[in-house]
N, CA and C atoms as a LAMMPS dump frame, in Angstrom:
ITEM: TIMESTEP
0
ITEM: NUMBER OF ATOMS
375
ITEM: BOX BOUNDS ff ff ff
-5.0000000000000000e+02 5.0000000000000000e+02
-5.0000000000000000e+02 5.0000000000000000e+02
-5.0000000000000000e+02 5.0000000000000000e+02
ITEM: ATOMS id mol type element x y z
1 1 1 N -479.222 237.633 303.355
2 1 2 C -478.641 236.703 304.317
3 1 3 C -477.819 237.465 305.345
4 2 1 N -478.135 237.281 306.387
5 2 2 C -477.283 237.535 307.552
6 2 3 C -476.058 236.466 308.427
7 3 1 N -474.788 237.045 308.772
8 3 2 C -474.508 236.014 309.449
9 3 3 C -473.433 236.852 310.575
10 4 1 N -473.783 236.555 311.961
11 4 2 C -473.249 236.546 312.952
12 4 3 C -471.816 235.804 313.028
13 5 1 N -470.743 236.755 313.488
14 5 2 C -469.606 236.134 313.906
15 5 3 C -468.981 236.862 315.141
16 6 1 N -468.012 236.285 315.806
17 6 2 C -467.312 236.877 316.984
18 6 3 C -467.475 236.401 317.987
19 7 1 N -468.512 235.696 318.305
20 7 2 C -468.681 235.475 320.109
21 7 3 C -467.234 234.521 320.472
22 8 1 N -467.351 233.975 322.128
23 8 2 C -466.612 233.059 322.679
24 8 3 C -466.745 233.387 323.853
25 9 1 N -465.889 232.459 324.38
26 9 2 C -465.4 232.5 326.176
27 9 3 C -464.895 233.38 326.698
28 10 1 N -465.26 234.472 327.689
29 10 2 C -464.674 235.701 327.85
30 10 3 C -465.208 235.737 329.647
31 11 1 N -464.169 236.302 330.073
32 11 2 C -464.457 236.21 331.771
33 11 3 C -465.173 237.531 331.795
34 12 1 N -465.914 237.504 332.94
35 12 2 C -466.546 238.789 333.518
36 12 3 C -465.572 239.88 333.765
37 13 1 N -465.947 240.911 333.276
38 13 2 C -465.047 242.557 332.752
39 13 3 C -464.818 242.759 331.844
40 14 1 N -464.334 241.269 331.128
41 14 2 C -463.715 241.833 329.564
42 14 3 C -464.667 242.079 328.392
43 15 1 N -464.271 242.643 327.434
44 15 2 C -464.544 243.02 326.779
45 15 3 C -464.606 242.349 325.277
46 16 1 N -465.72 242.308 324.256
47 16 2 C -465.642 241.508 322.968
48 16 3 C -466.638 242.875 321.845
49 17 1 N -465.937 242.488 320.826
50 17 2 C -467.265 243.198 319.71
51 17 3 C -467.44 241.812 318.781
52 18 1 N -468.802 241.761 318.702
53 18 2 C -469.127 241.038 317.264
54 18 3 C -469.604 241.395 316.43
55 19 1 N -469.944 240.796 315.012
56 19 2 C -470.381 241.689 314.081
57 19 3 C -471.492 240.791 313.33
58 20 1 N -472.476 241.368 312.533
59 20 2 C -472.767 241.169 311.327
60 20 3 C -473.045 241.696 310.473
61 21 1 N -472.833 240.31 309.136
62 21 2 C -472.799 241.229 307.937
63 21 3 C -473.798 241.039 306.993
64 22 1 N -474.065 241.7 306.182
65 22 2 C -475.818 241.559 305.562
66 22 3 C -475.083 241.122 303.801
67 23 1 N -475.667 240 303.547
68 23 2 C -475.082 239.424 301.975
69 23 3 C -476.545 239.524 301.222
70 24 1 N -476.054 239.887 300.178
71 24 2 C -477.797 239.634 299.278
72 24 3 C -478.679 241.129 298.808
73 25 1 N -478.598 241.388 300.341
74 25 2 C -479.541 242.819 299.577
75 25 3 C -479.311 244.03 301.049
76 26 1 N -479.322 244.903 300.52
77 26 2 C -479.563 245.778 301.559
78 26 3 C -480.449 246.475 302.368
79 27 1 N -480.256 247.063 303.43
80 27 2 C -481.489 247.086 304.556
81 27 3 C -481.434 248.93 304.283
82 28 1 N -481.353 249.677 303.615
83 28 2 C -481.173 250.924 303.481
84 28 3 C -482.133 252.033 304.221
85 29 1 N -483.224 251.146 303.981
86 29 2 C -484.687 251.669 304.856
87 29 3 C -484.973 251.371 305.909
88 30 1 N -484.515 250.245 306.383
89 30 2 C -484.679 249.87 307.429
90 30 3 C -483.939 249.945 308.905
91 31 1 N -484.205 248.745 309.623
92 31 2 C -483.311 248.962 310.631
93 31 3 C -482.973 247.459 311.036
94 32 1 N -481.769 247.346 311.073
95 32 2 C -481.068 246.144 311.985
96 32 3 C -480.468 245.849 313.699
97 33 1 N -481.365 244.876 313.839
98 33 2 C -480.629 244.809 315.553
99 33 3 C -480.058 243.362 316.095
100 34 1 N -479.731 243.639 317.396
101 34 2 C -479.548 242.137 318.221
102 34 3 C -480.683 242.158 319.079
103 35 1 N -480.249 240.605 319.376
104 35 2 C -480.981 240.118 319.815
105 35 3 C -480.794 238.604 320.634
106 36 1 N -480.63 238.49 321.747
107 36 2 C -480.11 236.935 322.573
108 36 3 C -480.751 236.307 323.057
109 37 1 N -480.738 235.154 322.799
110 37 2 C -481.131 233.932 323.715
111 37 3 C -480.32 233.18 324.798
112 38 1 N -480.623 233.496 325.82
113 38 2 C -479.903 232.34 327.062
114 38 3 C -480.432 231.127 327.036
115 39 1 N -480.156 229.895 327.494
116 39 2 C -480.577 228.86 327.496
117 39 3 C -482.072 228.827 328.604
118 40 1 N -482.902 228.129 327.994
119 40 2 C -484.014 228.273 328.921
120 40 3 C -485.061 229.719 328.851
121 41 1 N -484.692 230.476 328.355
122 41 2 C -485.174 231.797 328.063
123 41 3 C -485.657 232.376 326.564
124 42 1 N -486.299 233.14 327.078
125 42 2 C -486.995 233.461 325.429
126 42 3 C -486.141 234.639 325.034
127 43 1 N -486.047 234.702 323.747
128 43 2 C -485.239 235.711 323.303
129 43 3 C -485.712 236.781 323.158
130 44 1 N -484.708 238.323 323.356
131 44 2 C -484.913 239.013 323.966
132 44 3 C -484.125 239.974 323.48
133 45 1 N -484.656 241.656 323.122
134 45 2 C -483.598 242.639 322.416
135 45 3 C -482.865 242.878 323.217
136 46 1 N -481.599 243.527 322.536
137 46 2 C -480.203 244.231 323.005
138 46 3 C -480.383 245.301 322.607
139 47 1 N -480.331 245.181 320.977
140 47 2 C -480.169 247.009 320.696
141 47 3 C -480.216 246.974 319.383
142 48 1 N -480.633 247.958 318.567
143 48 2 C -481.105 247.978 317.502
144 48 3 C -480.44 249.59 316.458
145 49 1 N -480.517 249.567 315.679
146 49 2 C -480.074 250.791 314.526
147 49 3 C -480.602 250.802 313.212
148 50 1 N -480.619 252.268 312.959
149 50 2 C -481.838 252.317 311.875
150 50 3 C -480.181 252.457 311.162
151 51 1 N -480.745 251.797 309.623
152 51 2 C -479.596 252.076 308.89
153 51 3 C -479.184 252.921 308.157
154 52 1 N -480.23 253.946 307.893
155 52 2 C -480.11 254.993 307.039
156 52 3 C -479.187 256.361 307.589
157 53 1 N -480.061 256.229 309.183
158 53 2 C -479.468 257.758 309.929
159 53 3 C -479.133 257.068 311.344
160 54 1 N -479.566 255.578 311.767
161 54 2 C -478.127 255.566 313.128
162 54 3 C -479.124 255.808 314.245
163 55 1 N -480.134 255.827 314.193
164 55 2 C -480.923 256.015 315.073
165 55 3 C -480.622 255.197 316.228
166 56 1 N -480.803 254.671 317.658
167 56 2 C -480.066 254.053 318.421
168 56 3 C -480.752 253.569 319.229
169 57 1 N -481.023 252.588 319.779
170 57 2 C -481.953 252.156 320.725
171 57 3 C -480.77 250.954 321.533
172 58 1 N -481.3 250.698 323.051
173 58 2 C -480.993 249.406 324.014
174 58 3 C -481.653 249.229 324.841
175 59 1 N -481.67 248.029 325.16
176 59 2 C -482.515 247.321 326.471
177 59 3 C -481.793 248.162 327.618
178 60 1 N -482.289 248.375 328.707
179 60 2 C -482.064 249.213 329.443
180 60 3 C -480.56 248.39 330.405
181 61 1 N -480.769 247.243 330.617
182 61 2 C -479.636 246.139 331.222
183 61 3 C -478.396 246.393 330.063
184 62 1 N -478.233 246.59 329.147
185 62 2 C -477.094 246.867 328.604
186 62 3 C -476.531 248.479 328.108
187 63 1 N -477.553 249.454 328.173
188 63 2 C -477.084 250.971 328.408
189 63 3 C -475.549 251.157 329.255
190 64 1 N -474.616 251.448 328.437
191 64 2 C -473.568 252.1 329.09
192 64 3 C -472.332 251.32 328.88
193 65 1 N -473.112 249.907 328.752
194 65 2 C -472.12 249.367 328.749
195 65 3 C -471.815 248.637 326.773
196 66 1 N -472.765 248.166 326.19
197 66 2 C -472.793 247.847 324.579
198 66 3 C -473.099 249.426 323.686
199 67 1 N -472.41 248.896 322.827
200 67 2 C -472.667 249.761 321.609
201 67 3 C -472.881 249.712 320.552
202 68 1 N -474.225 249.611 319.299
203 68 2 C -474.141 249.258 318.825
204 68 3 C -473.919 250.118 317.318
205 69 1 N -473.109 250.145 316.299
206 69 2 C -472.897 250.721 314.919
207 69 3 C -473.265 250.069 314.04
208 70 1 N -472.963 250.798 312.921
209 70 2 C -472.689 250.012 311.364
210 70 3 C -471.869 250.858 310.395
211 71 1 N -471.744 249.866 309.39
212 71 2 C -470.977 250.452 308.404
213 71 3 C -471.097 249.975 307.432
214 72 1 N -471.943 251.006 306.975
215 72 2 C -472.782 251.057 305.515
216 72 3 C -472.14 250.529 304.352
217 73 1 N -470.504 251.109 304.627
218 73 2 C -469.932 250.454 303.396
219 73 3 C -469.73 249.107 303.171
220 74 1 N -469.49 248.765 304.167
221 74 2 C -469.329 247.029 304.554
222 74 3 C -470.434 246.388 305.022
223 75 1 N -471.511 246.563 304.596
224 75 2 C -472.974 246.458 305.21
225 75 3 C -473.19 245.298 306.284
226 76 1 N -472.252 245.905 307.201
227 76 2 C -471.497 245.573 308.701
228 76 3 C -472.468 246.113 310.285
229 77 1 N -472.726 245.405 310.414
230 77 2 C -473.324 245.686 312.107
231 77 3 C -472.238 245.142 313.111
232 78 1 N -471.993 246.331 314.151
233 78 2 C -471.074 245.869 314.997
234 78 3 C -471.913 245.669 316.539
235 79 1 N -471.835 245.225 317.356
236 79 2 C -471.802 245.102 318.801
237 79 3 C -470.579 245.546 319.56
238 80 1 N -470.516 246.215 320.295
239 80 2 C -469.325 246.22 321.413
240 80 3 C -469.895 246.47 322.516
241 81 1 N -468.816 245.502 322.921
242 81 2 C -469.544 244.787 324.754
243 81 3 C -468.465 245.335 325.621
244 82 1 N -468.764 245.852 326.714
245 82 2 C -467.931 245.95 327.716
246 82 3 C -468.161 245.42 329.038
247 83 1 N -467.563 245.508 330.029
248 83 2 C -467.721 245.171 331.384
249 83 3 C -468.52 243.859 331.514
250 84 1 N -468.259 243.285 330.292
251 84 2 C -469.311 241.641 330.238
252 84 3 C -469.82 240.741 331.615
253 85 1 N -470.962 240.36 331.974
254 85 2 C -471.528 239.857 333.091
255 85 3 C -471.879 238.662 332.923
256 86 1 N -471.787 237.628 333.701
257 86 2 C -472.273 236.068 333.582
258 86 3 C -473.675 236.427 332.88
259 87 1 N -474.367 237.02 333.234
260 87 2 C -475.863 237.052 332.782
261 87 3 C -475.857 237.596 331.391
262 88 1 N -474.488 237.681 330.598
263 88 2 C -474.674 238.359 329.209
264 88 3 C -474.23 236.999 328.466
265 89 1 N -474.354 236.078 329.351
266 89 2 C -474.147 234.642 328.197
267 89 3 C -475.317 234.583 327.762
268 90 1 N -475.472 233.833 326.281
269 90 2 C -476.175 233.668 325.328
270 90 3 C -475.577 233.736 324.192
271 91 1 N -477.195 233.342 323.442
272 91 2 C -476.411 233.18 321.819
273 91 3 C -476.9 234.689 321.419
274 92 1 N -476.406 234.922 320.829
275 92 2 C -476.431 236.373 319.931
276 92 3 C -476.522 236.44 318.401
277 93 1 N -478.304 236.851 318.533
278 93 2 C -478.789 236.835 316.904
279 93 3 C -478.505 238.214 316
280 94 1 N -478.652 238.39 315.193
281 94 2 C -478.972 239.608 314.679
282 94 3 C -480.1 239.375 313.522
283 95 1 N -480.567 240.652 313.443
284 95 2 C -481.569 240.724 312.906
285 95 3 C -481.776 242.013 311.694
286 96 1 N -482.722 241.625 311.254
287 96 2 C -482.901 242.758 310.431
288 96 3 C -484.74 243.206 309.68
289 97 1 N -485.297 244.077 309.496
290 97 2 C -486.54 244.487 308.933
291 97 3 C -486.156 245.695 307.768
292 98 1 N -487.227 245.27 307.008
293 98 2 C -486.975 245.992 305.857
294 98 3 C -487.893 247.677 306.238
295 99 1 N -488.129 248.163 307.029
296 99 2 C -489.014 249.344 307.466
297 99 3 C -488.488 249.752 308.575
298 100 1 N -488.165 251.233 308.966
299 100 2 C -487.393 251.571 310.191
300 100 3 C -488.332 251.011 311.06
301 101 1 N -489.38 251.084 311.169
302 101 2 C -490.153 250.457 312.567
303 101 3 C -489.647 251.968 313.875
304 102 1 N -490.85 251.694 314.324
305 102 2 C -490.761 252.854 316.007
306 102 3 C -491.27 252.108 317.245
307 103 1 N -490.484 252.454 318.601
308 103 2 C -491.25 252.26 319.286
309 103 3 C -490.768 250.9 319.811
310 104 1 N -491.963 250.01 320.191
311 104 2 C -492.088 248.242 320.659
312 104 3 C -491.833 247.474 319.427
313 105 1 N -491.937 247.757 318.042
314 105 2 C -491.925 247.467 317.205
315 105 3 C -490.345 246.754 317.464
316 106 1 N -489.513 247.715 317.022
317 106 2 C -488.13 247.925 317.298
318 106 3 C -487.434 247.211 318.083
319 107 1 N -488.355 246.447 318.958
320 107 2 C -487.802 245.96 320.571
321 107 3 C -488.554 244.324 320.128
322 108 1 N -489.442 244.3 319.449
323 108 2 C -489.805 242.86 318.964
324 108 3 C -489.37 241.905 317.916
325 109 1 N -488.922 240.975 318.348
326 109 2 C -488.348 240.02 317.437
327 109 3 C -489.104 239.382 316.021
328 110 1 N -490.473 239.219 316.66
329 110 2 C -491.351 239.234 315.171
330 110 3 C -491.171 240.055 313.907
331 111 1 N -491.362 241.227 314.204
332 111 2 C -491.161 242.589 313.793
333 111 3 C -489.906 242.168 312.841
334 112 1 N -488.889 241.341 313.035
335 112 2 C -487.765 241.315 311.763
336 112 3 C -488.154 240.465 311.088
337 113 1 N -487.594 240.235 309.497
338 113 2 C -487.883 239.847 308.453
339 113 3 C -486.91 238.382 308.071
340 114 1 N -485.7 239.112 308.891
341 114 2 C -484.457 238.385 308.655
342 114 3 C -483.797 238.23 309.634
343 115 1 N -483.04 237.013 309.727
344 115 2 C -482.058 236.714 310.922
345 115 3 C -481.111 235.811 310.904
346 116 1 N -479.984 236.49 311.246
347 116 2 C -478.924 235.156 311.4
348 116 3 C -478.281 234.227 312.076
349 117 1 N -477.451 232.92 312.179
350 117 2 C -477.517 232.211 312.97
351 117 3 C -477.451 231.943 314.432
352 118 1 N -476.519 233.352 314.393
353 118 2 C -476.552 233.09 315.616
354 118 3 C -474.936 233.234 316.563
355 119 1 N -474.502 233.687 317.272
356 119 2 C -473.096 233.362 317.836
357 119 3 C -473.353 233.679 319.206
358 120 1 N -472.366 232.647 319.948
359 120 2 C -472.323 232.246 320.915
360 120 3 C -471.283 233.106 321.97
361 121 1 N -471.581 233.81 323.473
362 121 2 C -470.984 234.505 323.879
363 121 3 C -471.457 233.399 325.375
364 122 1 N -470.072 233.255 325.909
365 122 2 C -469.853 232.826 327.276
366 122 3 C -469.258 233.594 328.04
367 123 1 N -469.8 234.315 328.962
368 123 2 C -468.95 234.916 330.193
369 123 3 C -468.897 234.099 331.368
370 124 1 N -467.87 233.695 331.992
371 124 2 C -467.182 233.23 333.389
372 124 3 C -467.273 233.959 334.358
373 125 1 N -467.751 233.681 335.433
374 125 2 C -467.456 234.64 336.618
375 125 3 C -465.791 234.596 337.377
């Protein structure tokens, strides 16, 4: 089980991290990512991490500015957002596959096994 927490109302610049946390079983082999939906839009990767070694991937629109970790001990996925943009509203899934996956794989939402509900990030201009 996965479950997303952290989002909210946050004006354009500022800054939020959210997290999730993996209950049940662990992804040791695999890799966990995000993943958002805007309203009206199909959902769509952010950024992804293999869990074993940290491997790192992002959609190219959020390079520089998100970051994404974990912490193995707390079998914890973090997000950190910076310089937040009206266009980074959405809900914010996370995800997870039991196989590191390469490639488009990595970047496709099918491709996960598991996912959680979901949290909600509003930026204001």
């Amino acid at each position: 089980q996965l479950q997303a927490f952290g989002g909210g109302l946050v004006q354009a610049g500022d800054s939020l991290r959210i997290a999730c946390v993996a209950s049940g079983r662990g992804f040791s082999g695999g890799t966990m990512g995000w993943f958002r939906q805007a309203p009206g839009k199909e959902r769509e990767f952010v950024a992804a991490i293999t869990w074993s070694d940290a491997n790192i991937y992002y959609e190219d629109s959020v390079k520089g500015r998100f970051t994404i970790s974990r912490d193995r001990a707390k079998n914890t996925m973090y997000l950190q957002m910076k310089s937040l943009k009206p266009e980074d509203t959405a809900v914010y899934h996370c995800a997870a596959r039991s196989n590191r996956g390469v490639g488009i794989i990595i970047r496709t939402p099918a491709q996960y096994e598991y996912w959680g509900q979901g949290t909600e990030l509003t930026v204001s201009s």
